[in-house]
C-alpha positions as CSV (number, residue, x, y, z in Angstrom):
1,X,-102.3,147.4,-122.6
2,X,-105.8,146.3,-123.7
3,X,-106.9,145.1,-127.2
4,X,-110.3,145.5,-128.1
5,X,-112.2,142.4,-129.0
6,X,-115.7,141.8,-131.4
7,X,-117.4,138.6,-131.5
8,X,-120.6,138.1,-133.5
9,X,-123.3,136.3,-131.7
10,X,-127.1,135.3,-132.2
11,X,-129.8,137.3,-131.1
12,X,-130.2,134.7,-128.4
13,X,-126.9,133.7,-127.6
14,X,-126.5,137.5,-126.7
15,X,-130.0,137.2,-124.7
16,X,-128.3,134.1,-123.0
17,X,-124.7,136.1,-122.3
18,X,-126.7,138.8,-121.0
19,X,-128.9,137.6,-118.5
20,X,-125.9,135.5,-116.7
21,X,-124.6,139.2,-116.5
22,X,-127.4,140.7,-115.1
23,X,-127.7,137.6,-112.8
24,X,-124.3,138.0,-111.8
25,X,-124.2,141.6,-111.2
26,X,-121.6,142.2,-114.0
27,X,-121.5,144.0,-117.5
28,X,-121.3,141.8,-120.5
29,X,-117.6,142.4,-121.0
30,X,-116.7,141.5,-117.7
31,X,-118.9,138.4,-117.6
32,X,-117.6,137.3,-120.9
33,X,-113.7,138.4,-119.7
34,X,-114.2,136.2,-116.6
35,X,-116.1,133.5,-118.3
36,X,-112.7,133.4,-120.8
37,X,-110.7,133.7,-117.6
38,X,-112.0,130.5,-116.1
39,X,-112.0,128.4,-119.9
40,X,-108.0,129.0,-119.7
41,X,-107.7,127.8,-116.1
42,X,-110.0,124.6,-117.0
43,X,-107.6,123.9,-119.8
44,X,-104.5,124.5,-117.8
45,X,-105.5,122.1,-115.0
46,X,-106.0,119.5,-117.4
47,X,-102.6,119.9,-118.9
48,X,-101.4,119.9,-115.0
49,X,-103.1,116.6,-114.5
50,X,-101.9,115.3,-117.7
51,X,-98.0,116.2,-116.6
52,X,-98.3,114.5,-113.4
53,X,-99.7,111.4,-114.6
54,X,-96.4,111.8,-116.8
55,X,-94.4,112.4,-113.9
56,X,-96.1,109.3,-112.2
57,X,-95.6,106.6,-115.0
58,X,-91.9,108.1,-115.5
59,X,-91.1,108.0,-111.9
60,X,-91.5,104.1,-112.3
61,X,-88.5,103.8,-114.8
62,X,-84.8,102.9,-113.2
63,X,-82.6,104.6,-115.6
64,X,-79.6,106.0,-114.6
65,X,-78.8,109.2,-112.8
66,X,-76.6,111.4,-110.9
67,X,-75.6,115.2,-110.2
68,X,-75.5,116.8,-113.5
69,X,-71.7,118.0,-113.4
70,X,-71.3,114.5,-113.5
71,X,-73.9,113.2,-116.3
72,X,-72.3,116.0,-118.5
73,X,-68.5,114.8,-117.5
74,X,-69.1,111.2,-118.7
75,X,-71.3,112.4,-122.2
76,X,-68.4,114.2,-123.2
77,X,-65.6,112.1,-121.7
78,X,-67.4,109.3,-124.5
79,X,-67.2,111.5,-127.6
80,X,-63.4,112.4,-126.5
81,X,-62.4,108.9,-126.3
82,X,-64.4,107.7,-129.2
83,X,-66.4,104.8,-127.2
84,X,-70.2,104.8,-127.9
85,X,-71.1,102.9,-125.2
């Protein structure tokens, strides 16, 4: 399904929008859809970056781990028995 969407512009913003349309062979929906297209994959490379630098600084941590079965076994084994360590 596709929504319709109306932006107000300057005269010359318009005249800008345009002629990188014309340039690239394109209408000025299409440029403007593919020009929005590419401003959500900049942003979402940046948040990719960001998460592996996250996953690089956690990756440097030695806390404890195992199979999950097991993790969730011993969490509830402590509230059962009471002991908070």
């Amino acid at each position: 399904m596709s929504k319709r969407l109306q932006i107000v512009v300057k005269d010359s913003e318009y005249a800008t929008i345009e002629g990188f349309a014309t340039v690239s062979g394109m209408t000025v929906s299409e440029w403007v859809r593919q020009a929005i297209r590419a401003a959500e994959l900049s942003k979402s490379h940046k948040d990719v970056k960001k998460k592996l630098a996250a996953l690089d600084r956690a990756i440097l941590n030695n806390f404890p781990t195992g199979e999950i079965s097991g993790i969730l076994d011993e969490i509830e084994g402590g509230y059962l028995d009471g002991d908070p360590s």
